[in-house]
SENU-197421 format. One line per field, with one value per residue (C-alpha): x, y, z. Coordinates in steps of 0.05 Angstrom, whole numbers, plus 5000, padded with zeros to 4 digits. Layout:
# residues N
u = [X,...]
v = [Y,...]
w = [Z,...]
END
This chain:
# residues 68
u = [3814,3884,3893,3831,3857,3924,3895,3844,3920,3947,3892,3893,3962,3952,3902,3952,4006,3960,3930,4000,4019,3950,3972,4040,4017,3982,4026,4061,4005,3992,4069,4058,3993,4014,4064,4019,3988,3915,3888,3826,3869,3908,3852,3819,3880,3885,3817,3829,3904,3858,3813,3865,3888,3826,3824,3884,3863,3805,3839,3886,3852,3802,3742,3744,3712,3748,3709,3645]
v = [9106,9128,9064,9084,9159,9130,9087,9144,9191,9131,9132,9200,9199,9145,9180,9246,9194,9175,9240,9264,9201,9219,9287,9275,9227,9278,9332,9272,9262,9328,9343,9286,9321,9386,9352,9331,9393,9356,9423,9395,9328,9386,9420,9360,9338,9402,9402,9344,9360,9427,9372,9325,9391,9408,9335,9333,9411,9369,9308,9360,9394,9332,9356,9288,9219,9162,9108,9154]
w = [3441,3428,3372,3336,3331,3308,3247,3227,3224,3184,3135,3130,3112,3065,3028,3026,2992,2941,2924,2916,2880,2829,2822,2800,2745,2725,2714,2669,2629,2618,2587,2548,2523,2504,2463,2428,2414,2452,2483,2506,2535,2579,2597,2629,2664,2689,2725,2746,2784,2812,2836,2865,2900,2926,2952,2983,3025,3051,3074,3103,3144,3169,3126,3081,3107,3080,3036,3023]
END
């Protein structure tokens, strides 16, 4: 039992690194975006980094299934 508990802890570790890989992009693409002045471009990106985040508190704290 101990293997299985160690892959589903590497997965969820995985999925942490590319949340927070996701989230950084978008705090890129949203610089890029307000310089050019594209409110509603921010604004999206922005809901979707508050999403990311929510994401990443669910993976966190176990709440998440992978591949659903």
């Amino acid at each position: 039992m101990a293997p299985k508990a160690a892959e589903k802890d590497a997965d969820r570790l995985a999925s942490l690194e590319n949340i927070a890989f996701i989230r950084q992009m978008l705090a890129e693409l949203r610089q890029v975006a307000e310089r050019e002045n594209a409110e509603m471009l921010c604004y999206l990106i922005e809901m979707a980094c508050v999403e990311a985040g929510d994401l990443q508190s669910r993976i966190d704290s176990g709440s998440v299934g992978h591949g659903n």
